[in-house]
C-alpha positions in Angstrom: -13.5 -30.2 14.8 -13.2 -33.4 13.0 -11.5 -36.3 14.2 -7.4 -36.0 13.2 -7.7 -32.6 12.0 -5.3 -30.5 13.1 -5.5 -26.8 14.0 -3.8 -24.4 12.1 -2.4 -20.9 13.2 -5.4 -18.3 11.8 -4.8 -14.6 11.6 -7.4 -12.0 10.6 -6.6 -8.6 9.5 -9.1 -5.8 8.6 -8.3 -4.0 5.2 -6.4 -0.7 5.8 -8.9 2.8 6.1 -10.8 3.3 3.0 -12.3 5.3 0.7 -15.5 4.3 1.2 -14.9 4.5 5.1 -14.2 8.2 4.2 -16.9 8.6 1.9 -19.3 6.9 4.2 -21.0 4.5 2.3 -22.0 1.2 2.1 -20.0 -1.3 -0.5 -20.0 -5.2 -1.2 -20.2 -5.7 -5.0 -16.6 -6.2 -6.4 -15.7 -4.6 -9.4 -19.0 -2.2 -8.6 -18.7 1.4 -8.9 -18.1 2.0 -5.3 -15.5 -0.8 -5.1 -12.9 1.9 -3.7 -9.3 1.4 -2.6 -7.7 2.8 0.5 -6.8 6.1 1.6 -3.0 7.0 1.9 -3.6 6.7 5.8 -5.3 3.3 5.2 -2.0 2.0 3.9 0.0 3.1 6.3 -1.5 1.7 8.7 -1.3 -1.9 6.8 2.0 -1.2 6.4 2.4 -1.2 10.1 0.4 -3.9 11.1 2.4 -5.8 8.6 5.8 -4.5 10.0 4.3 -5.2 13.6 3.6 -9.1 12.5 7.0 -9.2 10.5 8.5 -8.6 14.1 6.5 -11.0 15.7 7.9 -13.8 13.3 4.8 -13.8 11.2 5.5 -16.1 8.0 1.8 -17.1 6.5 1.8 -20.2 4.3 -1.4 -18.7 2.7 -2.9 -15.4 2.7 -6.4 -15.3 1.5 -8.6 -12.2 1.1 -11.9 -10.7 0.3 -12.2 -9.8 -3.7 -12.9 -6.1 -3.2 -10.8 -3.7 -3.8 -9.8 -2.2 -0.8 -8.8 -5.9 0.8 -6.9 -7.0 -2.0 -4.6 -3.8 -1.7 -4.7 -4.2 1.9 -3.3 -8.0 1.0 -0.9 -7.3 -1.5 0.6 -4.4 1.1 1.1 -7.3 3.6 2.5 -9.9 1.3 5.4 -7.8 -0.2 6.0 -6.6 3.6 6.1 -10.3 5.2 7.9 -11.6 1.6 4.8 -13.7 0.2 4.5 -13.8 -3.0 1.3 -11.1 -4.6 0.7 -13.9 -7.4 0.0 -16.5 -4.9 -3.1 -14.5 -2.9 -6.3 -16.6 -3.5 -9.4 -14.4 -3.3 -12.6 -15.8 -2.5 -16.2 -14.9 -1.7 -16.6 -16.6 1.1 -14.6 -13.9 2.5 -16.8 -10.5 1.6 -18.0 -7.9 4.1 -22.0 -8.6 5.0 -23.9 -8.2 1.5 -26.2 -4.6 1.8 -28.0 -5.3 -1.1 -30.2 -2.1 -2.2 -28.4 -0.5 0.3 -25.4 -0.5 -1.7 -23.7 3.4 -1.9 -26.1 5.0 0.6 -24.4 6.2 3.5 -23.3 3.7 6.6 -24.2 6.6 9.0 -27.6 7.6 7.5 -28.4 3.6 8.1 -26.8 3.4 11.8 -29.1 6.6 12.8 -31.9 4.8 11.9 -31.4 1.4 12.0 -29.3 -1.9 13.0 -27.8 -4.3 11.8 -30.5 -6.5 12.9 -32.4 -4.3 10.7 -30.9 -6.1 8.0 -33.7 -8.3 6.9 -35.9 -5.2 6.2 -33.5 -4.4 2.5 -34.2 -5.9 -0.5 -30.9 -8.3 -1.0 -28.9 -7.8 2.2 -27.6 -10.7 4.6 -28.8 -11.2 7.9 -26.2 -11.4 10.8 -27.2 -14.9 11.1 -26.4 -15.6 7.2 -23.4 -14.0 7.8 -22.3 -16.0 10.6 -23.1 -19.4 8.4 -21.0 -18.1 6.0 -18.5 -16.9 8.2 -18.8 -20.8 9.3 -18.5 -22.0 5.5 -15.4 -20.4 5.4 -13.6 -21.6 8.5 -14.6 -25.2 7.5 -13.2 -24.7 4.2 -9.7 -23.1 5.7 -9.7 -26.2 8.4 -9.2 -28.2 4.7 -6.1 -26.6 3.6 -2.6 -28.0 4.1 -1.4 -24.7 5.0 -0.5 -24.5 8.3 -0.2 -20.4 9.0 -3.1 -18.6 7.1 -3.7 -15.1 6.9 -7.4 -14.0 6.1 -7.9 -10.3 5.2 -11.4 -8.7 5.3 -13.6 -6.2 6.8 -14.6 -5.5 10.4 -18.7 -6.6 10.3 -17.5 -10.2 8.3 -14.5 -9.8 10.6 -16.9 -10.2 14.1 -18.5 -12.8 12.9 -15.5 -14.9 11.7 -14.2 -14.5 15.1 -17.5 -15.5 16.8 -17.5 -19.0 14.4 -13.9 -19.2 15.9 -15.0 -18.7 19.4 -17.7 -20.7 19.2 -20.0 -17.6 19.7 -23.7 -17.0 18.7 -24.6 -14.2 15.8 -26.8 -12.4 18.4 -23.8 -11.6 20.0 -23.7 -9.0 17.4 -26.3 -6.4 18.7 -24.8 -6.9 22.5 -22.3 -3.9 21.6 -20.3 -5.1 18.9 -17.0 -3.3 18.4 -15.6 -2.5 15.1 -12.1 -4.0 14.3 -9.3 -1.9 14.1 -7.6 -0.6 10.5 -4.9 -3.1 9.6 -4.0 -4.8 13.0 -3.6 -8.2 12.3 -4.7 -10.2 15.1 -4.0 -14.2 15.8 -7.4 -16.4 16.3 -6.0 -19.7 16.6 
């Protein structure tokens, strides 16, 4: 951390079940043909992750997100629960699930038979775990430059890991040591 910075309350949520969690394929290009939304199930549970937090005392000065489709929703869900205002989520990049490249709509459980995610380097256009990570890294440096104090980050489970492992000071390899998908909509404090 650098000198005088100060540490800032950071809370990660996973977007709510999807549609392409239902349909079982892979999906990372925003505003791409399998950039789905979430199920009716996903929002619940969003909703009461968000009630859960509200609850707890949960009051994010920022709540940034993922541009796809299913994270926004899961975003906008949480903000008009916790009284944030919709208009004032920032989406950014820095913030997407692990890029499949030509894997893009073939089916996650196809790949996991067959492969994993240390696999990744064998696909035309996908991220490595470690590429992830470094981004995952990006992104925490650039949140440790904001004035907010409470932030909120909404994503995806795989992005999600390795977020938390830049936050705990973790290697990527930890990864393929029996990595645990995140849960639907729980929002969870890091810091």
């Amino acid at each position: 951390m650098v000198k005088g910075e100060r540490m800032k309350k950071l809370y990660y949520v996973r977007h709510g079940e999807s549609l392409i969690n239902t349909n079982d394929i892979w999906a990372d290009e925003p505003g791409g043909k399998n950039d789905l939304g979430l199920t009716d199930f996903g929002r619940g549970l969003v909703v009461a992750g968000a009630d859960k937090a509200k609850k707890e005392g949960l009051k994010p000065d920022l709540i940034i997100a993922s541009p796809l489709k299913r994270t926004r929703e899961t975003a906008e869900i949480i903000a008009r629960e916790l009284g944030y205002p919709v208009e004032n989520i920032e989406y950014n990049k820095l913030f997407l699930e692990i890029q499949v490249g030509e894997l893009e709509g073939s089916s996650y459980s196809d790949f996991i038979k067959n492969y994993t995610y240390a696999d990744f380097d064998k696909f035309k256009g996908a991220e490595t775990i470690e590429d992830l990570q470094e981004r995952a890294a990006q992104a925490l440096k650039y949140l440790k430059t904001r004035s907010e104090k409470t932030i909120l980050v909404v994503s995806h489970s795989c992005y999600g890991r390795a977020f938390r492992r830049v936050v705990d000071d973790n290697p990527y390899t930890d990864e393929f040591s029996g990595a645990i998908s995140l849960p639907y909509g729980e929002i969870l404090r890091l810091i």
